[in-house]
C-alpha positions in Angstrom: 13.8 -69.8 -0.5 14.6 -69.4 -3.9 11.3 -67.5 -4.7 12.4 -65.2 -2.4 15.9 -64.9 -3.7 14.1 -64.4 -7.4 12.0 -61.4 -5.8 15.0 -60.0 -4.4 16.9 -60.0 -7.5 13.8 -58.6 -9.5 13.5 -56.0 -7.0 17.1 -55.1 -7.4 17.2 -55.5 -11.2 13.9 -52.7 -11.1 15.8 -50.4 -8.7 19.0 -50.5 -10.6 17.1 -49.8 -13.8 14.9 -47.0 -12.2 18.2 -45.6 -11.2 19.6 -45.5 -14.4 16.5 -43.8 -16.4 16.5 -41.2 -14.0 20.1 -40.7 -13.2 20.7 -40.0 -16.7 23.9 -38.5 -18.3 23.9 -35.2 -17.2 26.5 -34.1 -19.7 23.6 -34.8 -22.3 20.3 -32.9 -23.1 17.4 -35.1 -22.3 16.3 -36.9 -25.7 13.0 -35.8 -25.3 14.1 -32.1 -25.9 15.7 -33.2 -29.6 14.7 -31.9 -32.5 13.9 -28.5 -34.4 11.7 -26.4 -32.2 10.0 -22.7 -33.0 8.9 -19.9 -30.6 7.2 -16.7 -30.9 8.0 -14.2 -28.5 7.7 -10.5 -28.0 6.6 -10.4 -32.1 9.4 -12.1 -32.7 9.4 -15.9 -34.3 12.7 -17.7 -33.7 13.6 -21.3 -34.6 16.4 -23.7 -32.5 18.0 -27.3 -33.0 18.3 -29.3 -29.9 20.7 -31.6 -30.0 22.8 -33.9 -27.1 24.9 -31.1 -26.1 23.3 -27.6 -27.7 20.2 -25.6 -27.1 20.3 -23.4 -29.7 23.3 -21.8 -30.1 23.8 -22.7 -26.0 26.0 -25.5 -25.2 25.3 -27.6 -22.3 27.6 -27.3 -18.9 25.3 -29.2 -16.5 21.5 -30.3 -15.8 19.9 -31.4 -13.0 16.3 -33.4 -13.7 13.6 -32.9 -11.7 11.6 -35.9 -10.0 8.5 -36.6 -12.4 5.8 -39.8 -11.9 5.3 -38.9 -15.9 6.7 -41.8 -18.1 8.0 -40.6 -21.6 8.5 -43.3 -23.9 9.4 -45.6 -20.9 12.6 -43.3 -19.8 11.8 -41.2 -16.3 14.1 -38.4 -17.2 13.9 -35.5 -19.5 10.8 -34.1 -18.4 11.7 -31.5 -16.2 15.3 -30.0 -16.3 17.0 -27.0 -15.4 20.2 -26.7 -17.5 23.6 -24.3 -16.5 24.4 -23.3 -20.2 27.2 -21.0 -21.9 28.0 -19.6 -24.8 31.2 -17.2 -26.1 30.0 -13.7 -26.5 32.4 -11.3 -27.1 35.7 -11.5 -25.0 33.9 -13.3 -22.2 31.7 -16.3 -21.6 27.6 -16.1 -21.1 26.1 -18.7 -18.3 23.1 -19.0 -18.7 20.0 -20.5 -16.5 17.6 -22.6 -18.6 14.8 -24.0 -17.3 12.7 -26.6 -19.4 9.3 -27.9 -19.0 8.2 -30.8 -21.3 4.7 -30.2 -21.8 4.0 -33.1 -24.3 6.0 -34.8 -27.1 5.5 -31.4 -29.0 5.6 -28.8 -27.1 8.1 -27.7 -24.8 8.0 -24.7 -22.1 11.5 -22.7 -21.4 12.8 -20.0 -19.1 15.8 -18.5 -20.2 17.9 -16.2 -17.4 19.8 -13.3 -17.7 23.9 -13.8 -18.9 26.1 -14.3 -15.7 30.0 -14.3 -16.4 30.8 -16.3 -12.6 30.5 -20.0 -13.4 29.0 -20.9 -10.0 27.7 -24.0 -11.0 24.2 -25.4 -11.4 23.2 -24.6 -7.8 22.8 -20.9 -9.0 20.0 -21.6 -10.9 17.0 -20.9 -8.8 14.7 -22.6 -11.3 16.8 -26.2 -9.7 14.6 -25.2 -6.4 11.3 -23.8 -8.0 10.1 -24.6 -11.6 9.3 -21.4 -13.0 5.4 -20.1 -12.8 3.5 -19.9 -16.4 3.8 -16.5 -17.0 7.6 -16.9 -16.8 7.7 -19.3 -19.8 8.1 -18.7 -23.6 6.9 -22.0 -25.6 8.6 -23.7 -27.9 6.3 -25.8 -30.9 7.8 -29.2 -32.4 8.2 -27.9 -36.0 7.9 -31.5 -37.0 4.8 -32.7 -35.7 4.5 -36.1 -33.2 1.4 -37.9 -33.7 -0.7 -37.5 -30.8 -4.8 -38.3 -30.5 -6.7 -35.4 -30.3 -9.4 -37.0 -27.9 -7.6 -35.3 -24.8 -8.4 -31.7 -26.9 -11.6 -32.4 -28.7 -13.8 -35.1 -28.7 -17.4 -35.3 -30.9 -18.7 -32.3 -32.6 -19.8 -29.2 -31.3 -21.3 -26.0 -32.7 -19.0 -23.0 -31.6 -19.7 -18.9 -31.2 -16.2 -17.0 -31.3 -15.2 -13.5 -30.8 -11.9 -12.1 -32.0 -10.2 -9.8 -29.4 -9.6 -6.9 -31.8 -11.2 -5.3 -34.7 -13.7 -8.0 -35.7 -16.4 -6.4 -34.7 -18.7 -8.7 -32.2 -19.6 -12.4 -31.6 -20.1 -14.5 -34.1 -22.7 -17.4 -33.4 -24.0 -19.3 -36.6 -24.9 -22.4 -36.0 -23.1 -23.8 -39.2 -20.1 -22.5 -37.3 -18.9 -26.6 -36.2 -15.6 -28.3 -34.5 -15.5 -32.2 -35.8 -13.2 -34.0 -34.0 -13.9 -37.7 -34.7 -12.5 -41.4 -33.6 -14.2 -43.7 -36.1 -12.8 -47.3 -35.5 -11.0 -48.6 -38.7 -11.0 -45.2 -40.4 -8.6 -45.0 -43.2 -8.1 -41.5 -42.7 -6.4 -39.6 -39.7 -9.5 -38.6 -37.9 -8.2 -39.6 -35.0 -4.8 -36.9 -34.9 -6.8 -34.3 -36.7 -10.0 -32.1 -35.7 -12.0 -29.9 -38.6 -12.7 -26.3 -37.4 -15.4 -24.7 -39.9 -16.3 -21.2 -39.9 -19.8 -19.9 -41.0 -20.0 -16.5 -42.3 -22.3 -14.4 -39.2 -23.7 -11.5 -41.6 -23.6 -8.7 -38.2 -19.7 -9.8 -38.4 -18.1 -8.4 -41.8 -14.8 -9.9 -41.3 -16.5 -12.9 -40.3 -16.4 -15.7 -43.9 -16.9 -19.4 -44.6 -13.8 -21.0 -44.2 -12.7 -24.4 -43.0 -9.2 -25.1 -40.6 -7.3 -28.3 -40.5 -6.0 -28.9 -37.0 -3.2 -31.3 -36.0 -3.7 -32.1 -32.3 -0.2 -31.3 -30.5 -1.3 -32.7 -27.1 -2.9 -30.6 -24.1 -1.2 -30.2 -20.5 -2.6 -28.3 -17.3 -1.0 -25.9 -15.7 -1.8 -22.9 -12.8 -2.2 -19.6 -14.0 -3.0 -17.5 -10.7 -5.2 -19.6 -8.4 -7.1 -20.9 -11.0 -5.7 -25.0 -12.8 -6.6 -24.6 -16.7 -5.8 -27.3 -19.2 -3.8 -25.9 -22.3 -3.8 -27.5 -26.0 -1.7 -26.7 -28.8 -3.1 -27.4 -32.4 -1.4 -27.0 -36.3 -2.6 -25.6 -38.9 -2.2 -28.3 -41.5 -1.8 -26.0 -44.7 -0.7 -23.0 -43.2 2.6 -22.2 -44.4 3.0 -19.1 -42.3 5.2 -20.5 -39.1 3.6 -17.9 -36.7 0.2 -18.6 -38.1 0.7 -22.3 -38.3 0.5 -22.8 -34.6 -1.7 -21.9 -31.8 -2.3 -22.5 -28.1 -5.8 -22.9 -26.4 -6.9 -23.2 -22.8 -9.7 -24.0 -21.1 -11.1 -25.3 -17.4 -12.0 -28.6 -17.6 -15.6 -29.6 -15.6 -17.1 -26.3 -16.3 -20.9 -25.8 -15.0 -22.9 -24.2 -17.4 -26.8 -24.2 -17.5 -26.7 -24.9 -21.0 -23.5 -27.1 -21.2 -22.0 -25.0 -23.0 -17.8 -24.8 -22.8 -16.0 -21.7 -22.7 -12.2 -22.1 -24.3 -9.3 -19.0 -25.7 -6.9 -19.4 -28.5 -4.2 -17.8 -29.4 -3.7 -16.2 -32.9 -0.3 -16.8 -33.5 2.4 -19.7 -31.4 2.2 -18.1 -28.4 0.6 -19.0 -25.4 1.3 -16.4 -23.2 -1.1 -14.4 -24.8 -4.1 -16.8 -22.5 -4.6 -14.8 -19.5 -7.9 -16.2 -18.9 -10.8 -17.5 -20.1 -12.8 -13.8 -20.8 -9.0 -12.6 -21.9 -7.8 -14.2 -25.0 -7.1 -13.3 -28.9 -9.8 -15.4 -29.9 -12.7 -16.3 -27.2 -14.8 -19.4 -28.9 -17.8 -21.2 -26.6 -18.5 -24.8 -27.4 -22.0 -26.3 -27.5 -22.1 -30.0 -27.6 -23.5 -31.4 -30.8 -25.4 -35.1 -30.7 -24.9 -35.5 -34.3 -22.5 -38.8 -35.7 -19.3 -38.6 -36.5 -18.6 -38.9 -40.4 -15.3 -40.0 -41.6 -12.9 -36.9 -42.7 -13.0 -37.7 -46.5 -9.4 -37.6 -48.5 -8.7 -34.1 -49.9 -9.6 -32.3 -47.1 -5.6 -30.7 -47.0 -7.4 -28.2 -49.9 -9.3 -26.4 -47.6 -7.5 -23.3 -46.5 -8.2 -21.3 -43.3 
């Protein structure tokens, strides 16, 4: 009897405690959203502060969270949201839909509606019914980078071909051309947040040169575009001081059959991933041939290389 009584209690205690990581205050903006953020949209780069109660310059009136089975740092909620938001513009008050997606601890996904002056409360946000569709999103980039393993975006070493979408004048295919992305256990460096992209000079490609990329892995997340599921990554540039520059998204399909293995990814050129439409329609296309070469430790001093 009392085992059973302890079970019951557990089971209550969970419930209780379930209920309280999900039903969070809805006054509040989901702590996962805080922090200083950066977008580039339309040519334009922007930066915002998220804080308890402001997105931006938009103060919060009233969220709803939608159900997620993702756990973020133990708490259920502030994954999802759509937020009823306002601001004083003018002589009148903006509302204002806001629809967040949190992709990973970095990178968050928005859809901002337009200004509405009747307060009709958060049910006339559409996006608290339907999330909004990829192509609907602008991204925002964690301007302070989370730590994240970059196994889910690259793992081993691969020689890479690349083609730049305009004005570079063809593919580029040397086989010096490598990505390093290496886990070597008890490593002193950071080989295991960071990934080496180096470029080898392809003498048909003149604006092609010998350069080498330091990426910070920002996480990856999947997401429909069309029919099609692709997986997205984001990466930073590590010495890039360029904000625009400094970030980029990539996307791929995940279990791809090719005769010679090969894996077919698109990257962005500057912080925006909208510009992925698919995998043949892309700023930069790059194909991936697995490498079965070891993994060598990044060695200190790396930060010097520029891309």
């Amino acid at each position: 009897m009392v085992y059973l009584l302890l079970i019951s209690l557990a089971t209550h205690l969970a419930q209780a405690t379930n209920a309280f990581l999900i039903n969070d205050n809805a006054q509040e903006i989901p702590r996962a959203y805080h922090g200083h953020w950066f977008s580039y949209e339309n040519g334009v780069g922007s930066s915002a502060l998220v804080y308890e109660h402001t997105f931006g310059n938009l103060e919060l009136v009233d969220k709803f969270t939608h159900k997620n089975d993702y756990n973020y740092n133990g708490f259920f909620d502030g994954v999802n949201s759509t937020m009823l938001m306002k601001v004083r513009e003018g002589q009148h008050t903006c509302f204002y839909c806001v629809d967040v997606l949190m992709r990973t601890d970095n990178i968050l996904q928005y859809r901002k509606s337009d200004c509405f002056t009747n307060n009709g409360g958060i049910n006339m946000c559409p996006g608290k019914d339907q999330v909004p569709a990829v192509d609907q999103l602008a991204t925002l980039f964690r301007l302070t980078v989370t730590t994240v393993n970059c196994m889910s975006t690259f793992d081993g070493v691969y020689q890479f071909a690349f083609e730049q979408e305009m004005g570079a004048g063809g593919i580029c295919n040397n086989p010096d051309s490598t990505i390093e992305a290496c886990k070597n256990p008890g490593s002193p460096y950071v080989d295991n947040e960071v990934f080496l992209m180096k470029y080898a000079k392809c003498s048909n490609v003149s604006t092609s040169t010998n350069h080498t990329v330091r990426y910070q892995c920002m996480g990856t997340w999947s997401a429909m575009v069309g029919p099609v599921s692709y997986t997205f990554a984001a990466v930073a540039d590590t010495v890039e001081r360029e904000t625009r520059k400094r970030f980029k998204c990539l996307m791929t399909v995940k279990n791809q059959k090719s005769p010679d293995n090969s894996i077919r990814w698109v990257m962005s050129e500057f912080a925006d991933c909208s510009k992925l439409k698919s995998l043949d329609n892309g700023p930069v296309r790059l194909t991936l041939q697995p490498k079965i070469q070891h993994c060598n430790s990044i060695p200190p001093g790396i930060d010097a290389l520029v891309g």
